[in-house]
N, C-alpha and C positions, 0 to 999 in steps of 0.2 A: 747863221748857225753859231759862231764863234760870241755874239752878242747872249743868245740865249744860253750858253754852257756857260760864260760867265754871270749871270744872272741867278743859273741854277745855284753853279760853287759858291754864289755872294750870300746866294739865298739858305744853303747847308753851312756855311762858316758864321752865318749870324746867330740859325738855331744853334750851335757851337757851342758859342758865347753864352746864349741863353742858361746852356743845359751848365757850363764852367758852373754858375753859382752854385752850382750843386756841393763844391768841396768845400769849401767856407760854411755855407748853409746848414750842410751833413755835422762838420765838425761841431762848431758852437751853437747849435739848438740845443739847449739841456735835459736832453728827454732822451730814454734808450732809443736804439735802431728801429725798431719796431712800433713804438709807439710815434715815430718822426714819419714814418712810411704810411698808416694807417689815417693820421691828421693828414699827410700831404696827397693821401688818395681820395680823401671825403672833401676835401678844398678844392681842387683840382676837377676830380667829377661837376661840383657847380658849376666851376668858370668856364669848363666847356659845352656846359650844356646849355646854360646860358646863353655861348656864342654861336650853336648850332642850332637855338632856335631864334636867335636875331637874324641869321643868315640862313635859313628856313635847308638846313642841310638834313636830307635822310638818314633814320635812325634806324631805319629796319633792318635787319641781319636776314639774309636774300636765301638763305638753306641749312640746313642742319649741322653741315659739314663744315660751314665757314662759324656757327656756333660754338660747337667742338673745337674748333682750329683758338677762336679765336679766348676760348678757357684756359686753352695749353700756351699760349702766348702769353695769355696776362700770367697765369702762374710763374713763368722765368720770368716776368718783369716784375713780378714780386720777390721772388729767390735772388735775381740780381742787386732792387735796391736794399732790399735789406742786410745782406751780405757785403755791400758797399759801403753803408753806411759804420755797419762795424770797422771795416778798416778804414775809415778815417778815424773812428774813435781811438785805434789802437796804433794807429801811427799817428800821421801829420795830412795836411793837405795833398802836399807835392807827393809823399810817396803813395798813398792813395786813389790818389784822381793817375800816375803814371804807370799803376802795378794793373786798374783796370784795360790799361791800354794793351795788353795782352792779347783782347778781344779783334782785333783787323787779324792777329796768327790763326785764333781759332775760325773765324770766319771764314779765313781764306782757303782752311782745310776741308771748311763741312760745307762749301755751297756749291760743291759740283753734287754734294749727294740730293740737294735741294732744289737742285733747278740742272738745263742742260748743258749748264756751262764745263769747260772741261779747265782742271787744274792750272791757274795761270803761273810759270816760270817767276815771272815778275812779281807778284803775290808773295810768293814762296821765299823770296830776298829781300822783299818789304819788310815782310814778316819776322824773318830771322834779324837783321835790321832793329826793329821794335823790340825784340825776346834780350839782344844783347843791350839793352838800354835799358831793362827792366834790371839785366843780370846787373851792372851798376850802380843799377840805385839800392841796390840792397846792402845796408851796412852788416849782417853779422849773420851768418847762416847759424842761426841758433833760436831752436824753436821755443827758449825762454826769453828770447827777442821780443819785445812786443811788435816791436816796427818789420818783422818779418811775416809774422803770423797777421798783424793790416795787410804785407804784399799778398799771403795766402789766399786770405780771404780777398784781397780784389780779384788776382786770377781766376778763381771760383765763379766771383763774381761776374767776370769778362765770360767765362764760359755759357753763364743763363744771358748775358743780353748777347751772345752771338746768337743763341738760338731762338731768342726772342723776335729778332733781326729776321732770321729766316723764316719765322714761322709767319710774318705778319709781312714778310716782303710780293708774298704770293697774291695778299688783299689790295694792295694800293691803287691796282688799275681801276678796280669795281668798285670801291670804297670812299669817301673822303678822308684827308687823314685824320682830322678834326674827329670826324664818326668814330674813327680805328681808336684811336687816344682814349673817348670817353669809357667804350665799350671796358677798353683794358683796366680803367682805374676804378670800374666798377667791380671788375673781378679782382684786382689787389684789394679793396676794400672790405670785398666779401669773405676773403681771405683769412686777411688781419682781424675778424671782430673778436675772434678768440683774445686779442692782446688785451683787449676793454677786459678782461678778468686776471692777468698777473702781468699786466705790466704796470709803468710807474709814471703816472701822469699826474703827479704833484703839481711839477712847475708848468703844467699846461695856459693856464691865464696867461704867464709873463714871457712865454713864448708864443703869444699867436701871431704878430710882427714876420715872426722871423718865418715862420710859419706858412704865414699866406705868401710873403716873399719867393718860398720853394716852391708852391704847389700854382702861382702863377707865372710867371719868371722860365725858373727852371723848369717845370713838367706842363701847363696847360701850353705856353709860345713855345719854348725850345726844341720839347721835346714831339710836338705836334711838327714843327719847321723839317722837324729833322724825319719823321715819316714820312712827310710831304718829298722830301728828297729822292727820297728813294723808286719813285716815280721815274726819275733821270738817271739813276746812277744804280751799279749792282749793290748789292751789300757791301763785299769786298771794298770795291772803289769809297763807298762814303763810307765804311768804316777806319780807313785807312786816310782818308782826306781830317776823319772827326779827330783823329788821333792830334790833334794838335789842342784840344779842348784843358789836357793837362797844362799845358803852357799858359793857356787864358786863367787856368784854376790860381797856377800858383804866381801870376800876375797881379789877379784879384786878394788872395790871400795875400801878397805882401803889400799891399797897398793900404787892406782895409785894419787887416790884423796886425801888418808887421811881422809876417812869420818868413822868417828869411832863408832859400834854400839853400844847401849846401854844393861845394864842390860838384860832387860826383851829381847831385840832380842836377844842375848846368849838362854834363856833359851828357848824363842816359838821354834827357829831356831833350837837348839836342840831335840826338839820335832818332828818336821819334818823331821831331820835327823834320827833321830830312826827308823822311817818308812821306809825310804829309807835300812837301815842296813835287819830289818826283812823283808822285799819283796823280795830284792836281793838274798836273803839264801833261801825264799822261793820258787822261780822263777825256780829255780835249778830241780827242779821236773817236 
């Protein structure tokens, strides 16, 4: 037992990693949010479809209701990354990929109303935990702050993939997660075609690089890994375990970029990694 939970954790900390390149990626792709989102749903559809018909995985959607379910799902996973992607554009990596991490408090609140779980104590101090570590990384409450209005919009943000989480947490047992991933990136795709008429895809050529990089990488493995997770784990728990994905972000970002974080992101970011240390020990049970 204690073999397979760490297996699973290794297996949800690598999709982690995966999904990390998303802040780097989000940032310096030179395309608006939306047009970034629309490219990395139409790339991303291939590569998994591709892999679900090399590994002869079912495509069918088994009734109306998991149809329906699974519209409203891809909708906040479109409302999340594009909301996302703004606030890295309006801030920085670090504060970005850490203001999304809001998302294990909202989680923690709405999945008793999702499932029959009952409100966990320990949740609830993860939680506040993570909120004070966001409350840090924010240098200047002033909403002609750029780098506040990026935190805005991550929170925002953390609010459509908690419910995104919920909504597609109820599919995993019936579904493959491979199946779940594609279904969804057909619906952000379907979403976005509106952007092909006012948005600004100029430098679309000299960004397909960076491009197929997010929509394989970060959304067909990572973020496929990390539905597969949730098989093992409530929302809460891997939402609260992912929360360490900022720390990978701004890892990768000072490595590849050189974008160095400050002070206070050291210590909010450590905050949030705390949580991820005591969930992961506690998960084990």
């Amino acid at each position: 037992m204690e073999n397979s939970h760490g297996k699973n954790l290794s297996f949800l900390l690598l999709g982690t990693l995966f999904v990390s390149t998303s802040g780097v990626l989000g940032k310096y792709i030179a395309l608006p949010a939306e047009a970034i989102i629309f490219c990395r749903a139409i790339l991303a559809t291939i590569f998994i479809f591709i892999f679900c018909k090399i590994k002869k995985i079912d495509l069918k959607i088994k009734s109306r209701a998991d149809f329906i379910s699974f519209i409203i799902s891809g909708f906040f996973m479109t409302a999340h990354w594009v909301t996302y992607f703004i606030a890295l554009k309006l801030s920085n990596v670090a504060l970005g990929m850490l203001s999304i991490y809001t998302f294990p408090v909202i989680t923690a609140f709405l999945e008793p109303f999702f499932s029959k779980q009952k409100l966990n104590p320990v949740h609830v101090f993860l939680a506040v935990i993570v909120l004070i570590g966001v409350y840090i990384l924010v240098p200047d409450f002033s909403l002609e702050n750029d780098h506040l209005k990026g935190i805005l919009f991550g929170i925002f943000s953390a609010f459509c993939y908690a419910l995104r989480n919920l909504t597609i947490k109820k599919h995993v047992k019936e579904y493959d997660g491979s199946m779940l991933m594609l279904h969804q990136m057909v619906v952000v795709a379907v979403l976005l075609i509106p952007t092909l008429f006012f948005s600004d895809f100029t430098n679309l050529q000299s960004q397909i690089p960076l491009l197929i990089l997010v929509a394989l990488l970060t959304t067909s493995i990572g973020h496929t890994m990390m539905v597969h997770s949730l098989k093992h784990f409530s929302v809460a728990t891997a939402s609260i375990i992912s929360s360490v994905q900022p720390i990978f972000g701004i890892i990768i970002a000072y490595l590849f970029v050189n974008e160095i974080p400050s002070f206070n992101t050291f210590i909010g970011g450590g905050l949030i990694l705390s949580t991820v240390i005591i969930e992961s020990i506690r998960s084990k049970k």
